[in-house]
C-alpha positions, -999 to +999 in steps of 0.1 A: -900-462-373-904-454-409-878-466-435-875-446-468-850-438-494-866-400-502-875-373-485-900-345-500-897-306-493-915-293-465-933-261-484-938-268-523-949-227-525-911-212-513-878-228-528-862-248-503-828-234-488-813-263-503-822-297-521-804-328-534-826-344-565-816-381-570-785-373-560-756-398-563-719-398-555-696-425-566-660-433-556-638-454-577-645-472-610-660-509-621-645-532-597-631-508-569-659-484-571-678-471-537-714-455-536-714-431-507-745-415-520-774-434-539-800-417-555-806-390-523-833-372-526-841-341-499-852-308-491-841-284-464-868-259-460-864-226-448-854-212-412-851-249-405-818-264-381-814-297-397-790-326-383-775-352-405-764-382-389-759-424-395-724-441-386-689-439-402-690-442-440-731-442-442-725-405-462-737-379-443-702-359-454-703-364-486-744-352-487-734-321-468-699-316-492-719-325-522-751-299-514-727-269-503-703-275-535-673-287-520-675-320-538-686-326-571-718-354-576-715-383-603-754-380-615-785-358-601-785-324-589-777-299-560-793-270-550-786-235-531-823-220-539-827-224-574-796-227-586-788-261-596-747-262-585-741-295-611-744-268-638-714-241-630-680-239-639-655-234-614-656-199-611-694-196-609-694-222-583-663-206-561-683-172-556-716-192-548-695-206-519-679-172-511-709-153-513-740-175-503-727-204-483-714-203-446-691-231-431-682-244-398-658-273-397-647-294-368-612-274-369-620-236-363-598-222-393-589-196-378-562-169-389-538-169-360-524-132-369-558-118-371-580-112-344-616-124-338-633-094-355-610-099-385-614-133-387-651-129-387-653-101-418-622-118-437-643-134-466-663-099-474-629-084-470-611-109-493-640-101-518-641-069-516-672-062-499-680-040-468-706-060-444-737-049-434-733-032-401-766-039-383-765-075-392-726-078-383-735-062-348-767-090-345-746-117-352-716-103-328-741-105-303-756-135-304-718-150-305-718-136-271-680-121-279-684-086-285-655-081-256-632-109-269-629-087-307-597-079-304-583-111-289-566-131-316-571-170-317-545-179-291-562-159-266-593-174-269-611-207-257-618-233-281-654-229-282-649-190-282-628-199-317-657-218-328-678-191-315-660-169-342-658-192-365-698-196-370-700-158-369-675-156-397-704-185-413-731-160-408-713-126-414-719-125-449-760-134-444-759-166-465-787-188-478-777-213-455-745-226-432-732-259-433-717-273-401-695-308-401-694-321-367-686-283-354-685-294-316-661-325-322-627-311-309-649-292-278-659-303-246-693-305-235-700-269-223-679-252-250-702-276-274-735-265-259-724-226-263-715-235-304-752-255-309-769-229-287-753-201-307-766-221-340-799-227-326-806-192-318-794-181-359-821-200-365-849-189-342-837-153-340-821-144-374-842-172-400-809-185-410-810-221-423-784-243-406-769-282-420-753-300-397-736-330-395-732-345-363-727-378-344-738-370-313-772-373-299-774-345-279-762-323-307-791-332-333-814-322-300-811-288-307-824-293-344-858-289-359-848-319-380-827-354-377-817-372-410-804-410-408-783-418-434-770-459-440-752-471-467-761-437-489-793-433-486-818-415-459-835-447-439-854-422-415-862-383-412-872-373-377-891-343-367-883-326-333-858-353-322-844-357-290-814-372-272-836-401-263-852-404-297-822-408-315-803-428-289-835-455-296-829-448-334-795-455-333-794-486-313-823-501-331-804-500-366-770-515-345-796-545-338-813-547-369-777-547-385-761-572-363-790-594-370-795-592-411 
């Protein structure tokens, strides 16, 4: 197993979706101050499913916040494409989010007075922008909920809300989605439904997908596994599997328990 701090981009030719460039976040100050992020440096190529994981407080949320420009970074830099996100002002950075960022949180988010199409278009509608069509009708079909449209939130399942809620992700066609721990309030079928749906807007559509997950048999479905420990990347694994990272994680809970 390899050990290392940095990870390089995939394809120097084509920008990578995203990319964090000695990227560090820092909690606190002097005495009471907590490094969740130290020096991170990564790229996310392209049509790439990518799964962030290490255990509670190692940062993998704060990479994913810090990268989609929910939470600011204390030095280094954060990329969507090219643009570098340390260098816009609030209102720069709010349409960035709005227009070429996609999220999918743990809690679907959902407005309960609107139904699943509405929730779907509400960002383009809250922006003032009609969606493309043909893509809208792609992504309502790889959701799988073209007959549950009109059902508002109440009358769906929990992973058809989270169903709606990564098709409201990819509605507007952004440069990438980031997903924190989206299967964590759904049981195992409803779970394999969310990460096949984000799986297959990969493969089928090119979207690039960032997820954070704990679960093994979530970062299966990705191209890409990323360990985080104490804020910085200790292993990036290609093609992993349940197995693969159930032998990763229980060989850092030994090497822990014995250092």
């Amino acid at each position: 197993m390899s050990s290392a701090s940095t990870a390089t981009p995939h394809d120097t030719m084509v920008a990578p979706a995203a990319r964090a460039e000695r990227l560090s976040k820092v909690y606190g100050k002097a005495e009471t101050s907590v490094v969740a992020l130290d020096e991170v440096t990564v790229a996310f190529a392209r049509g790439q499913f990518t799964a962030i994981m290490g255990p509670s407080g190692s940062g993998k949320s704060t990479l994913l916040h810090c990268l989609a420009g929910l939470d600011s970074v204390t030095s280094g830099s954060a990329f969507i494409g090219e643009t570098d996100l340390t260098n816009l002002d609030d209102k720069r950075l709010t349409a960035l989010r709005r227009d070429r960022v996609g999220f999918v949180f743990q809690a679907y988010n959902l407005v309960p007075t609107l139904n699943a199409l509405e929730n779907i278009t509400l960002p383009m509608d809250l922006a003032g922008r009609k969606p493309d069509q043909e893509w809208l009708n792609t992504v309502i079909d790889v959701v799988g909920l073209r007959d549950r449209l009109k059902h508002r939130p109440t009358e769906l399942s929990g992973g058809q809300q989270q169903r709606v809620a990564c098709a409201r992700a990819l509605a507007s066609r952004p440069d990438v989605v980031f997903a924190d721990e989206p299967t964590g309030n759904l049981d195992s079928r409803a779970g394999a439904e969310v990460l096949g749906f984000l799986r297959r807007s990969v493969q089928d559509m090119g979207q690039n997908v960032i997820m954070v997950t704990h679960d093994p048999v979530a970062a299966a479905y990705a191209d890409r596994a990323l360990f985080l420990a104490d804020g910085r990347i200790v292993e990036d694994m290609p093609a992993p599997t349940a197995e693969l990272v159930l032998d990763h994680i229980k060989h850092f809970e030994l090497s822990t328990s014995e250092s």
